[in-house]
N, C-alpha and C positions, 0 to 999 in steps of 0.2 A: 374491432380493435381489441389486441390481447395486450394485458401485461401480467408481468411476472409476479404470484405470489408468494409470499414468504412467511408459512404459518406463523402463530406466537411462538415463543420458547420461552418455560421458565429462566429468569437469570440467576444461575448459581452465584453462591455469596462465596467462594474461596476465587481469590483475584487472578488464579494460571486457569482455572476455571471457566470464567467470567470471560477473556481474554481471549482463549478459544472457540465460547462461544460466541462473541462477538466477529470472528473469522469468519465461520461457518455460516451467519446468518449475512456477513457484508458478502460475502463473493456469492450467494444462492442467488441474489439481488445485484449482481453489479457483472451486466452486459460486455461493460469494456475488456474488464480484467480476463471474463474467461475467450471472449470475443481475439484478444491475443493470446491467447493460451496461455497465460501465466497460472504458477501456482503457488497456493501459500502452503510454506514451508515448515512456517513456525510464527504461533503468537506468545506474547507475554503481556503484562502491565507495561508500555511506553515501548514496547518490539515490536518488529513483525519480520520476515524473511519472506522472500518470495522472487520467485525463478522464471522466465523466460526464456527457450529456446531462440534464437532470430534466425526468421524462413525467408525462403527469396524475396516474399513480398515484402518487407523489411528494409529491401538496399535499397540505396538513394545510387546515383548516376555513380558514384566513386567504389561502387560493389562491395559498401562497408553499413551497417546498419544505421537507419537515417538516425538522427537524433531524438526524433519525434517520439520515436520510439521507446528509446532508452528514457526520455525525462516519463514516459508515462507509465514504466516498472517501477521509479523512483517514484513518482508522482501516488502508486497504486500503495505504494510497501508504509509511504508517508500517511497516505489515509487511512490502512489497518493499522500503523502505530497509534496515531494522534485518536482513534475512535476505540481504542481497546481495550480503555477502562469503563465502556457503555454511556459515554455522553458524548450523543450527537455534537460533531466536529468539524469546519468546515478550512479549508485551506485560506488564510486571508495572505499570501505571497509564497514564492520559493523563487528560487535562484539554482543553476545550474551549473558546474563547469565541465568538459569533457576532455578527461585527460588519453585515450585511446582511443581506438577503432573497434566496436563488434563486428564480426564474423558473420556472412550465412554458418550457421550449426553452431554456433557458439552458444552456449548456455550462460546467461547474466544470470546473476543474483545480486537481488538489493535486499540490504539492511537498513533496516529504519531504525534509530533510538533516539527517545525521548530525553534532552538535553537539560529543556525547564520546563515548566509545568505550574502556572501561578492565576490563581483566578481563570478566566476564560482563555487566556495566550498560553500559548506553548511552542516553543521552538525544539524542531528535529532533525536531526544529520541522518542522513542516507549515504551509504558509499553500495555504487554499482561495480562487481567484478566480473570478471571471466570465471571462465571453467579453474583456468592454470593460476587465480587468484591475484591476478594484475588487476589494478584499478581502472575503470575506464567512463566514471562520470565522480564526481561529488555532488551533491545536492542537499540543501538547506531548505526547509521548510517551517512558514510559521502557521500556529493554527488559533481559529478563535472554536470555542463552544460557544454552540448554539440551543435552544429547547429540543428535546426528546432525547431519546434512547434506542439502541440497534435492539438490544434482550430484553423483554418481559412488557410490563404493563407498567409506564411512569407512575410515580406515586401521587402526582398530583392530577392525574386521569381521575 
C-alpha cells in the first residue's frame, strides 16, 4: 500500500504568501484535482482560480461535458479558497446551477471568492466559464473549519 507524501513546509507569515503556499501543498496531496487535470491558476487569502480542460471522457450521452464534472472544478477551486488562509476546512453543503453546455476542448475556469468568513462558517461563490468568458455553472459553497493546518507545524502540536 502507497500513499502520497507531502514533506513539512515552513508557513510564511505574509498572507499572498501563506495562500500560495497552501496551493502548492493541497494539490501535491489531492489525487482528484490532478487525476482531472485541473490546474491552479492562482491563490489569494479567500481566492483560488483554477482551469480544466474537458477531454472525451468528460461527455455524458448529450456530447456536452457531464456535470459531474464541472461541480468538481467548482467543488476543487471552493476547497483551495475556503483552506487558503492555513485552517484546515471542510465543505459542510454547496449548491450548484448550470447555466451552459462545456465542450470536449473547452477550457473552464472556476473562481472561488470568499463572500464571509465568521468563526468556523464561511460562505463562497464560484462562477465556472469558458474559454470566450460565458458562464456556464454558478456554485455556492459553505464551509466549516476544522482542527489542523495544510503549512507548517500547528502551534498547539
Amino acid at each position: 500500500m502507497s500513499s502520497t507524501h507531502v514533506p513539512p513546509v515552513e508557513a510564511p507569515t505574509d498572507p499572498q504568501e501563506l495562500a500560495q503556499a497552501v496551493g502548492t501543498v493541497m494539490y501535491a496531496g489531492d489525487a482528484a484535482s490532478q487525476g482531472l487535470d485541473m490546474k491552479v491558476e492562482e491563490m489569494a487569502p479567500g481566492y483560488a482560480r483554477l482551469s480544466m480542460r474537458v477531454r472525451p471522457d468528460m461527455l455524458n450521452g448529450h456530447k456536452t461535458c457531464h456535470g459531474g464534472f464541472i461541480f468538481a472544478l467548482a467543488d476543487s477551486a471552493f476547497a483551495f479558497s475556503c483552506n487558503s488562509r492555513n485552517v484546515s476546512t471542510v465543505a459542510s453543503g454547496c449548491t450548484i446551477d448550470y447555466l451552459a453546455p462545456g465542450f470536449e476542448g473547452d477550457l473552464l475556469t472556476a473562481v472561488a471568492q470568499e463572500r464571509s468568513l465568521a468563526g468556523r462558517t464561511g460562505v463562497y461563490d464560484v462562477t465556472v466559464t469558458n474559454q470566450d468568458g460565458r458562464n456556464v455553472a454558478l456554485f455556492r459553497g459553505r464551509s466549516y473549519r476544522i482542527k489542523g493546518q495544510i503549512v507548517g507545524t500547528p502551534a498547539e502540536a
